[in-house]
N, CA, C and O of each residue as an XYZ file, in Angstrom:
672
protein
N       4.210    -22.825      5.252
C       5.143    -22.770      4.160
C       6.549    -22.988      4.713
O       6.944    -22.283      5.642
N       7.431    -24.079      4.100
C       9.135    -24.050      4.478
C       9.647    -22.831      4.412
O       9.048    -21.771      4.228
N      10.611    -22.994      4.545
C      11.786    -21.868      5.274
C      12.172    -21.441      3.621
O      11.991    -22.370      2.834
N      12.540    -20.506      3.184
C      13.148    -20.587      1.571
C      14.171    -20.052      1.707
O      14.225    -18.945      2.243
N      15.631    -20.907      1.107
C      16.914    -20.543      1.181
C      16.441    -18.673      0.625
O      15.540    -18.369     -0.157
N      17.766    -17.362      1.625
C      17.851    -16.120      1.732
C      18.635    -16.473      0.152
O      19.791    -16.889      0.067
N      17.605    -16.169     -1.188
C      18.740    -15.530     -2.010
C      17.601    -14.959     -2.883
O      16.445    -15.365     -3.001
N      18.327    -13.741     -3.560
C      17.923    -12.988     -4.109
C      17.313    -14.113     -5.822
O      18.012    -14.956     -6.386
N      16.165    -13.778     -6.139
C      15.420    -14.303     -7.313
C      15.109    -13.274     -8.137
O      14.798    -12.122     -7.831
N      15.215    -13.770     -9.197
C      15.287    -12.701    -10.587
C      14.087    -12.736    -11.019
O      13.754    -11.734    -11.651
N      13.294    -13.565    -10.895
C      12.088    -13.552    -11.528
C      10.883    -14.657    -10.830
O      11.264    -15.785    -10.518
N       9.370    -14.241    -10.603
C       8.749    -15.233    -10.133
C       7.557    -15.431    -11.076
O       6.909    -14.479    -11.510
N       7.276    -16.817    -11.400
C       6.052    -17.325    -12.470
C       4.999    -17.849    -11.380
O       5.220    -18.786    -10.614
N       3.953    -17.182    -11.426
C       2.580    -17.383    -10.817
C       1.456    -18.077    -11.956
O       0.770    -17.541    -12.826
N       1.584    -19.351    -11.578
C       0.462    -20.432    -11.875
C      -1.026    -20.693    -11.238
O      -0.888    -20.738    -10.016
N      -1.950    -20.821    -11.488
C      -3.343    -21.089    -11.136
C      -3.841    -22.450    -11.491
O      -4.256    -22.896    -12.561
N      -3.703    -22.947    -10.414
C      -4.528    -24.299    -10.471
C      -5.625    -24.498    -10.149
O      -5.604    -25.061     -9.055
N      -6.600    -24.350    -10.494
C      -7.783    -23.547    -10.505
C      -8.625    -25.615    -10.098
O      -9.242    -25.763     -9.043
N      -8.457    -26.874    -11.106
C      -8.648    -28.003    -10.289
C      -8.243    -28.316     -8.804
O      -9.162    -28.767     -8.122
N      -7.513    -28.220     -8.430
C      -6.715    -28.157     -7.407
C      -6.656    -27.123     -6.032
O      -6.219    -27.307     -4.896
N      -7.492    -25.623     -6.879
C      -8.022    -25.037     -6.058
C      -6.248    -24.310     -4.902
O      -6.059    -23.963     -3.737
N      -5.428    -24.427     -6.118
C      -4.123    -23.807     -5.483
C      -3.460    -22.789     -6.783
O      -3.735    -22.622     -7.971
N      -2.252    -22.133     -5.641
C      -1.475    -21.786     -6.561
C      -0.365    -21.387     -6.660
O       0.008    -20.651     -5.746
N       0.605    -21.684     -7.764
C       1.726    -22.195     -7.635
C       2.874    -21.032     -7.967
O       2.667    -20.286     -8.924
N       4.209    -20.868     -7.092
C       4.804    -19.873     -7.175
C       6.164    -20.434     -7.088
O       6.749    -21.014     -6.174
N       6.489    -20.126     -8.213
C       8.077    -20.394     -8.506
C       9.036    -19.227     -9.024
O       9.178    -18.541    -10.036
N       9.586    -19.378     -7.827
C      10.916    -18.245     -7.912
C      11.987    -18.688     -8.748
O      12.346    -19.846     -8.538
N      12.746    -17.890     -9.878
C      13.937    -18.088    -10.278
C      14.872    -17.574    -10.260
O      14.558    -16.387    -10.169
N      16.104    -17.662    -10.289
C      17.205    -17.027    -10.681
C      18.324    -17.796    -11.361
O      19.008    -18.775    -11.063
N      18.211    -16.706    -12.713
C      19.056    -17.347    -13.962
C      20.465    -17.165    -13.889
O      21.124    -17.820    -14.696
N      21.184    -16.281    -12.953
C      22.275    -16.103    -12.649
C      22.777    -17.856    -12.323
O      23.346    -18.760    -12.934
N      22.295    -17.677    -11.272
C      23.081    -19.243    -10.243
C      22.035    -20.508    -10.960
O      22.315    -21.696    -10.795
N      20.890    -20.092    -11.712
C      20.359    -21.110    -11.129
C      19.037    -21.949    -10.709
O      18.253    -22.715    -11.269
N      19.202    -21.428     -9.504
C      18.326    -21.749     -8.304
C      17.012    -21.589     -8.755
O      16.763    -20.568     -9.397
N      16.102    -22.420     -8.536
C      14.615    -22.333     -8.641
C      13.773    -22.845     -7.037
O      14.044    -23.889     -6.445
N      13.052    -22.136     -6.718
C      12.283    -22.388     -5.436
C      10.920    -22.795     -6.252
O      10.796    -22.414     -7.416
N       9.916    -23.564     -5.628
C       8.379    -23.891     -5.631
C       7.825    -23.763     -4.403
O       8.157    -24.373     -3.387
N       6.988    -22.967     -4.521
C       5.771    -23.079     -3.241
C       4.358    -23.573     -3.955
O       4.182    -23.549     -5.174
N       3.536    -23.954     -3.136
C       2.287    -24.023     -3.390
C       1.446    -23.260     -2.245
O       1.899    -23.136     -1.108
N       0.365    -22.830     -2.578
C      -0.611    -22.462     -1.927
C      -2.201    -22.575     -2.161
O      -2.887    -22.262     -3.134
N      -2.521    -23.113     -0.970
C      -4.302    -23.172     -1.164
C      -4.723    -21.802     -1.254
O      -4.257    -20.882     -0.583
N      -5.625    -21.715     -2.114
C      -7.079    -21.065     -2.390
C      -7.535    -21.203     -1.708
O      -7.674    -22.343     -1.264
N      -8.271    -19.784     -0.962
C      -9.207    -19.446     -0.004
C     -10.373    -19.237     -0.459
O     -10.198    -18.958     -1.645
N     -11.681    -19.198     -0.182
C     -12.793    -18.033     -1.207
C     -12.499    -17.210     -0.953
O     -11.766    -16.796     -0.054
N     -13.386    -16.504     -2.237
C     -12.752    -14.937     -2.009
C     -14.442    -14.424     -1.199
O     -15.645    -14.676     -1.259
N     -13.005    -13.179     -0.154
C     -13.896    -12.432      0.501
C     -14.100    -10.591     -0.059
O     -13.842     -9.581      0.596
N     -14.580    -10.688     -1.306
C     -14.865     -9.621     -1.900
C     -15.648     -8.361     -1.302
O     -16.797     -8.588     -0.923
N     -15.381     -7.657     -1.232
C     -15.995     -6.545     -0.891
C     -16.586     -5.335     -1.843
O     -15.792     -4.763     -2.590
N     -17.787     -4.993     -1.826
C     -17.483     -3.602     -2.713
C     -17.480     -2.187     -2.011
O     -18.327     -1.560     -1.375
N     -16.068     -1.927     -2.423
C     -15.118     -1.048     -1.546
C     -16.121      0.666     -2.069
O     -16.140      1.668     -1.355
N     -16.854      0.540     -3.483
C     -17.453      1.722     -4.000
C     -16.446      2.426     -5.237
O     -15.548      1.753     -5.743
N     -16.642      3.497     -5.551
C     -16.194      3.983     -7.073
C     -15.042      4.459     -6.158
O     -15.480      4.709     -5.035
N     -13.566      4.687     -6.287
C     -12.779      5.367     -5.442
C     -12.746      7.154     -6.891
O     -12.772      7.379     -8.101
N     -12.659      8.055     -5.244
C     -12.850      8.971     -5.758
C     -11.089      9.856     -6.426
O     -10.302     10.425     -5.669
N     -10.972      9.769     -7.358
C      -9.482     10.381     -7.613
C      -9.481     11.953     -7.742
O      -8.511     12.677     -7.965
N     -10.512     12.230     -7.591
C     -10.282     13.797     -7.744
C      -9.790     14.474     -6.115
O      -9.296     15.594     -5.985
N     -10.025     13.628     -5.117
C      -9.440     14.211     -3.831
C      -8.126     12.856     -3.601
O      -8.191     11.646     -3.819
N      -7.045     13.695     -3.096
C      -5.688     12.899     -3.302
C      -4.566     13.338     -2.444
O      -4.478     14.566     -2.413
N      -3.253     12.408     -1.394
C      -2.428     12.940     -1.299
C      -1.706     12.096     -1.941
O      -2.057     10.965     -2.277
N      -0.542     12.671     -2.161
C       0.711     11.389     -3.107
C       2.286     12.133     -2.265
O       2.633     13.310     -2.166
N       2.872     11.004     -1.832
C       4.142     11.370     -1.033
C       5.171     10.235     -1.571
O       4.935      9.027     -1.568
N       6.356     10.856     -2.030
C       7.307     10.203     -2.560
C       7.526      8.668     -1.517
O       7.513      8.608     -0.288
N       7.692      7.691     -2.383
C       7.971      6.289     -1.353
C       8.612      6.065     -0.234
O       8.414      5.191      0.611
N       9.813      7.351     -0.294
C      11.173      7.042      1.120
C      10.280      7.770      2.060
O      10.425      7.476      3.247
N       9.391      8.657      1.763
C       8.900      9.446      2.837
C       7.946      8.625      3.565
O       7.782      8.588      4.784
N       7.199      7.820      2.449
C       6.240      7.027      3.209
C       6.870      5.879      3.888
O       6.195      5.267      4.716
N       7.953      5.550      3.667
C       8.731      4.332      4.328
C       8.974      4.681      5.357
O       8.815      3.924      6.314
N       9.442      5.952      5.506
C      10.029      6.633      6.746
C       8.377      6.842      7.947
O       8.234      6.664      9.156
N       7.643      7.177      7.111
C       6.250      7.388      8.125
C       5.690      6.040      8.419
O       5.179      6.159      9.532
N       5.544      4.981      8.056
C       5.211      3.558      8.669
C       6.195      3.121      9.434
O       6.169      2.071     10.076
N       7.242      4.040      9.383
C       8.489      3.298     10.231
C       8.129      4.180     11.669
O       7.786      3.763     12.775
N       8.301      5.224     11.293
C       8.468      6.324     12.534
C       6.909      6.229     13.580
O       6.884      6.434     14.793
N       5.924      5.933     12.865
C       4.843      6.039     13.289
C       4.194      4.254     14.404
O       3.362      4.178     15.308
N       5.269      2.875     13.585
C       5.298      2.133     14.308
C       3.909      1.722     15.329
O       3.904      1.526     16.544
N       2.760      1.675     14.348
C       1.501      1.949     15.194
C       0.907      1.406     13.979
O       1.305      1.539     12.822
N      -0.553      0.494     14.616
C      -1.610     -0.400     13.161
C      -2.722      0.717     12.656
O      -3.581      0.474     11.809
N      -2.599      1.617     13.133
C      -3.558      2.604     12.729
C      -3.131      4.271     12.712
O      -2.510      4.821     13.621
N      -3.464      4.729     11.850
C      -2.963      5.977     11.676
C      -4.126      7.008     10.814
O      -4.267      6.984      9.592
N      -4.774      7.753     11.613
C      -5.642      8.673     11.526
C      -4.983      9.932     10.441
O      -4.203     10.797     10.840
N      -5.502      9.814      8.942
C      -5.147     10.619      7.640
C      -5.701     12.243      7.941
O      -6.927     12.141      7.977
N      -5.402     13.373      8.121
C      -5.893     13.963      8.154
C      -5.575     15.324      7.104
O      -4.611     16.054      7.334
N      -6.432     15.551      6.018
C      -6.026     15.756      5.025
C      -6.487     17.209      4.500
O      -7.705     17.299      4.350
N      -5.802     18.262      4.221
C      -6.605     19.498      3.522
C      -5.976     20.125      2.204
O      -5.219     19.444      1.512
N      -6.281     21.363      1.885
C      -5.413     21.826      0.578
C      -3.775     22.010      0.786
O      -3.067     22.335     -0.168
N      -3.417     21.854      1.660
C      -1.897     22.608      1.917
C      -1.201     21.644      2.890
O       0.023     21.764      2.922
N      -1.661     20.854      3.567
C      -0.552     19.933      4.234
C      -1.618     18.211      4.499
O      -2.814     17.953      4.369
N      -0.486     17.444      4.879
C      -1.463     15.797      5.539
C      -0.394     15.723      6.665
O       0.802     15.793      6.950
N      -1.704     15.526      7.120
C      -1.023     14.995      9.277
C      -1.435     13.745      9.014
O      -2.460     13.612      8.345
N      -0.676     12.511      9.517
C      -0.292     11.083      9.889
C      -0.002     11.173     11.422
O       1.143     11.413     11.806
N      -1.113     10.967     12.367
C      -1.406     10.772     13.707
C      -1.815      9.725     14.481
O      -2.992      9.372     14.558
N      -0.905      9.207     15.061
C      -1.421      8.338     16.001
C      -1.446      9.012     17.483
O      -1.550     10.224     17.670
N      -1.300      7.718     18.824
C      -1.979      8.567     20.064
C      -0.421      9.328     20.356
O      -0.512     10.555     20.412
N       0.760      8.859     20.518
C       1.867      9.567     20.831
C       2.902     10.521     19.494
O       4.040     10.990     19.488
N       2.156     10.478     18.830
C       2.631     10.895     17.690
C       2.477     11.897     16.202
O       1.401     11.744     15.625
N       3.090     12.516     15.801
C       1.557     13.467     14.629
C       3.035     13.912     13.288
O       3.548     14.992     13.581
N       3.586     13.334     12.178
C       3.887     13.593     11.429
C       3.069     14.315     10.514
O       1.979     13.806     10.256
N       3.509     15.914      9.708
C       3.245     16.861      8.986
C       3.951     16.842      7.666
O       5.175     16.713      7.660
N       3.262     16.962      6.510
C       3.957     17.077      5.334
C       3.438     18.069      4.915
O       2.221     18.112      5.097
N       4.180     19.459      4.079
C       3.062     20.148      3.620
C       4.001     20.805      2.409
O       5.141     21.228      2.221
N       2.092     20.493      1.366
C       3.047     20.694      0.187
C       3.556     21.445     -0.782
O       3.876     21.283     -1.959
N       3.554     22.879      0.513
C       4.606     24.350     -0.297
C       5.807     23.954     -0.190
O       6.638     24.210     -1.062
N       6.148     23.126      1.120
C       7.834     22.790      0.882
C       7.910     21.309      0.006
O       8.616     20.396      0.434
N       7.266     21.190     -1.019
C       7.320     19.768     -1.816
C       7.469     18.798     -1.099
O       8.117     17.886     -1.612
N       7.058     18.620      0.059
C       6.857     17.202      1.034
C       5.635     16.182      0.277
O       5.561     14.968      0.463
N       4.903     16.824     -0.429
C       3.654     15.823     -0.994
C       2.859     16.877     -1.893
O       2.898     18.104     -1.793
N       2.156     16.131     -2.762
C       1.736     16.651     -3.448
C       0.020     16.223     -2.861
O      -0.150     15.167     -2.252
N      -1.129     17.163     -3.132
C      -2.713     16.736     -2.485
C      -3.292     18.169     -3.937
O      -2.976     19.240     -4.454
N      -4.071     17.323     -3.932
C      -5.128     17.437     -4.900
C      -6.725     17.421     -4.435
O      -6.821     16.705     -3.439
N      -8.200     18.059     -4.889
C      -8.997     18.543     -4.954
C      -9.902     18.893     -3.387
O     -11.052     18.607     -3.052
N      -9.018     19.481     -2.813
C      -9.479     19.913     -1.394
C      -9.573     21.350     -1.681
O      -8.495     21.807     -2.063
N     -10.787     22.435     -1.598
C     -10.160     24.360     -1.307
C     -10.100     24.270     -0.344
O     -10.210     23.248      0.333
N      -9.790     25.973      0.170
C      -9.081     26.465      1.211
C      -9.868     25.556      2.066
O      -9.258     24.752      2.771
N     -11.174     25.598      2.081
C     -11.675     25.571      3.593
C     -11.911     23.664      4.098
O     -12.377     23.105      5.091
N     -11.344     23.224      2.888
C     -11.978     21.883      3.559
C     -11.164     20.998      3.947
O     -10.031     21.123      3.483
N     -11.350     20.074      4.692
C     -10.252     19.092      5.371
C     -11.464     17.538      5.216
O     -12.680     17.483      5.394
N     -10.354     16.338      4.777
C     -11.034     15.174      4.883
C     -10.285     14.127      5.969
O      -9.289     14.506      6.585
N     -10.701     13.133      6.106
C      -9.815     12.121      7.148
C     -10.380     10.536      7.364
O     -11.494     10.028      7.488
N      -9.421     10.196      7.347
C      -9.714      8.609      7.331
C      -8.699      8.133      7.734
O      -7.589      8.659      7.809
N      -9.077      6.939      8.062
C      -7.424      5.759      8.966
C      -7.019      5.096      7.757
O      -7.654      4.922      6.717
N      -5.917      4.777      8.055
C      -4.519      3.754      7.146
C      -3.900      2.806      8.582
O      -3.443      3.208      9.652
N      -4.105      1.530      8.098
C      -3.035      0.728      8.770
C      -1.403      0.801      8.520
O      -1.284      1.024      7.316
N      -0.594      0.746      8.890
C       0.589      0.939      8.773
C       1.672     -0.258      9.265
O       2.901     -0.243      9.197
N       0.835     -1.223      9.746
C       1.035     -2.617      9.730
C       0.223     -4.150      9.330
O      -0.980     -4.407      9.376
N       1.264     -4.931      8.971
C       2.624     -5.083      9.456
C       3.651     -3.848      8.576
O       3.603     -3.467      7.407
N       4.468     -3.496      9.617
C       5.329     -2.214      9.290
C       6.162     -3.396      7.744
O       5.506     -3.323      6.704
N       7.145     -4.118      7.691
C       7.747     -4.809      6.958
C       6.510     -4.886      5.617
O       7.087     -4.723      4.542
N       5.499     -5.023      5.503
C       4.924     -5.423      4.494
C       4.622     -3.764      3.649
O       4.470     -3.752      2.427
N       4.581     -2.779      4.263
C       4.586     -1.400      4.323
C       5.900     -0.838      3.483
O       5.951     -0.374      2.344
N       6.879     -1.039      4.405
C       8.473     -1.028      3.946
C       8.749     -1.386      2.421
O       9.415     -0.808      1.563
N       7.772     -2.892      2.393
C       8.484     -3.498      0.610
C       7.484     -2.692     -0.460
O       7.836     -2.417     -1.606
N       6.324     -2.398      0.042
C       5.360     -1.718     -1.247
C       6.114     -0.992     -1.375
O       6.571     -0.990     -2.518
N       6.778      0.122     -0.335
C       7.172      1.643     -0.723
C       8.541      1.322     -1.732
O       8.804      1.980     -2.738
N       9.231      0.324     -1.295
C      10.061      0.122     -2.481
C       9.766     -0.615     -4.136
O      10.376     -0.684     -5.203
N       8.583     -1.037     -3.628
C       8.545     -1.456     -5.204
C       7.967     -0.164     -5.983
O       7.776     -0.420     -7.171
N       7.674      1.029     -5.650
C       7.100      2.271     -6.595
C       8.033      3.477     -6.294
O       8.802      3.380     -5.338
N       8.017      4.559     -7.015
C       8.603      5.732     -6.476
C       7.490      6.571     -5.552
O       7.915      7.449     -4.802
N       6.134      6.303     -5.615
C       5.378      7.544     -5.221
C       4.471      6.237     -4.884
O       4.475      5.117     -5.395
N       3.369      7.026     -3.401
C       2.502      6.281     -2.962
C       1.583      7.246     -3.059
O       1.863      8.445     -3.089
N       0.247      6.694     -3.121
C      -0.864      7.645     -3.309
C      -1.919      7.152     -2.492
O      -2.067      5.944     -2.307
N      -2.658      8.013     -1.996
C      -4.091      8.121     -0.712
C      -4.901      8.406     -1.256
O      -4.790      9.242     -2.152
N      -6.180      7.771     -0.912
C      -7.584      8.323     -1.769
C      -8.498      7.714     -1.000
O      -8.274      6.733     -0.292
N      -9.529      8.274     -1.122
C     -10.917      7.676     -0.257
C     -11.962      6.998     -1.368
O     -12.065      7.575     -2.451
N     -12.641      5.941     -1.158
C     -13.769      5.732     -1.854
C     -15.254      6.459     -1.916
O     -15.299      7.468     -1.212
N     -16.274      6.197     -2.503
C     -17.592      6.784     -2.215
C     -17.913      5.994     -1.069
O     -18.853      6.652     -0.622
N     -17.802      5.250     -0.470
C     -18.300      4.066      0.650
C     -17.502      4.357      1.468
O     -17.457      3.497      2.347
N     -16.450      5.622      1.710
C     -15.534      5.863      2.985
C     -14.207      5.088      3.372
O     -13.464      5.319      4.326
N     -14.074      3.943      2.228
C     -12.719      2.911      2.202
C     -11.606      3.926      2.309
O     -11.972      5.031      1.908
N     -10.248      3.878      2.765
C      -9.258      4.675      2.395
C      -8.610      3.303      1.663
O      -8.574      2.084      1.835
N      -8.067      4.449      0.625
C      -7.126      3.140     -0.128
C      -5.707      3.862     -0.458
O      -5.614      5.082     -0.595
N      -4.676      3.013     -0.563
C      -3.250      2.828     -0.582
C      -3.318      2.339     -1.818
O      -3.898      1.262     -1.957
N      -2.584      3.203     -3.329
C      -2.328      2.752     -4.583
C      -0.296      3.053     -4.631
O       0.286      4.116     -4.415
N       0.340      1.639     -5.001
C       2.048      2.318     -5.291
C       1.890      1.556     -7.051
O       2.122      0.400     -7.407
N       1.545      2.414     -7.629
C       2.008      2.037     -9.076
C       3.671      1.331     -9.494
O       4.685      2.020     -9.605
N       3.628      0.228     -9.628
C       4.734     -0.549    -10.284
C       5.296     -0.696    -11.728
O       6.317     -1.356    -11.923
N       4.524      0.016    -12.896
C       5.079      0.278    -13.537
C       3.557      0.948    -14.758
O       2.776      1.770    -14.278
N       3.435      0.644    -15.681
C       2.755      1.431    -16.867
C       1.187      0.924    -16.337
O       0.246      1.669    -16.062
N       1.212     -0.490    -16.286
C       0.285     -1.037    -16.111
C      -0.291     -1.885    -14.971
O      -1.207     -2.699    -15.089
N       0.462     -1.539    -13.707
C       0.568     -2.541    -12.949
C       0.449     -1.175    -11.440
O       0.862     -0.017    -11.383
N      -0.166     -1.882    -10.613
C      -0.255     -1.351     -9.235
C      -0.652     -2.062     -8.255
O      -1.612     -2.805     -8.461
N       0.081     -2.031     -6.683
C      -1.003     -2.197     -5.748
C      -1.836     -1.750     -5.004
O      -1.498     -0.750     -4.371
N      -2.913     -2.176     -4.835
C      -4.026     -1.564     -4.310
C      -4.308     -1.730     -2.810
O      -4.537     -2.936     -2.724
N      -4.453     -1.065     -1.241
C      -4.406     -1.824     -0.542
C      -5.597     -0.804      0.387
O      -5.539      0.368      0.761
N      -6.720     -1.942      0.541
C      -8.194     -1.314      1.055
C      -7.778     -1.155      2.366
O      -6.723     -1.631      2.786
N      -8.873     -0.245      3.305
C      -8.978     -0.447      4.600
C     -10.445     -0.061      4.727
O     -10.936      0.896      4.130
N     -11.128     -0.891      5.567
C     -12.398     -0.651      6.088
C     -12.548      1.060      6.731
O     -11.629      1.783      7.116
N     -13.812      1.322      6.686
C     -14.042      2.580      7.317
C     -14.144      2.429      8.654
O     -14.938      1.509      8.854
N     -13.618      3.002      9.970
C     -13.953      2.563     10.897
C     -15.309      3.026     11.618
O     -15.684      4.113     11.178
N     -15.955      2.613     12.385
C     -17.073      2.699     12.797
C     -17.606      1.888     13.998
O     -18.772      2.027     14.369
């Protein structure tokens, strides 16, 4: 893909060329102007079934916090380790704590005695950085199939979803 002039775009229209087997992304901005086009090939899709994700077990940590933990943590893998009262974010030199009597995060359907855990990639750190700004709150959850998944809700109806394999 070319280089795309640094300016801020107000709006982008996503086309499907579904003959063509591409698809087409045009940035605008009605201020100045300016309209960018990209195209992109269609890959097949490599679908997975990730399983029912379970929402009744949950942590959710405001976005700056999670920006701040893909930043600080600077590592592609990060071991979730999760119970009723706090989440550790651990890698090998490293172990960030949130816990959520001091409103660091909010976690949902764990009792006293149980603890769950699963990995999160945390890179590329930059691609990490822009989810946490497009939502106020990021949320953790595991599937029935052991997926951990990354949800930042963007608005009423809209979210991203971002899988990770179980490791093994």
């Amino acid at each position: 893909m070319k280089a795309m002039k640094r300016i801020l775009y107000t709006s982008i229209t996503l086309s499907l060329r579904n003959s063509l087997n591409q698809m087409l992304l045009q940035f605008h901005n009605s201020r100045i102007g300016e309209e960018q086009v990209r195209q992109l090939s269609l890959l097949p899709s490599r679908e997975k079934d990730v399983g029912e994700i379970d929402y009744g077990i949950f942590v959710s940590i405001d976005s700056e916090v999670f920006e701040r933990i893909a930043t600080d943590l600077n590592d592609s893998n990060a071991l979730v380790t999760l119970t009723n009262s706090q989440v550790k974010f651990s890698v090998e030199a490293k172990e960030i704590s949130l816990v959520e009597e001091r409103r660091e995060c909010m976690i949902g359907g764990l009792s006293r005695s149980q603890e769950t855990r699963f990995f999160v990639s945390l890179n590329p750190i930059i691609f990490f950085r822009d989810l946490a700004h497009q939502s106020k709150r990021i949320w953790l959850f595991k599937s029935a199939k052991a997926y951990s998944i990354i949800i930042a809700p963007i608005g009423l109806y809209a979210q991203f979803c971002v899988y990770f394999s179980p490791r093994g």
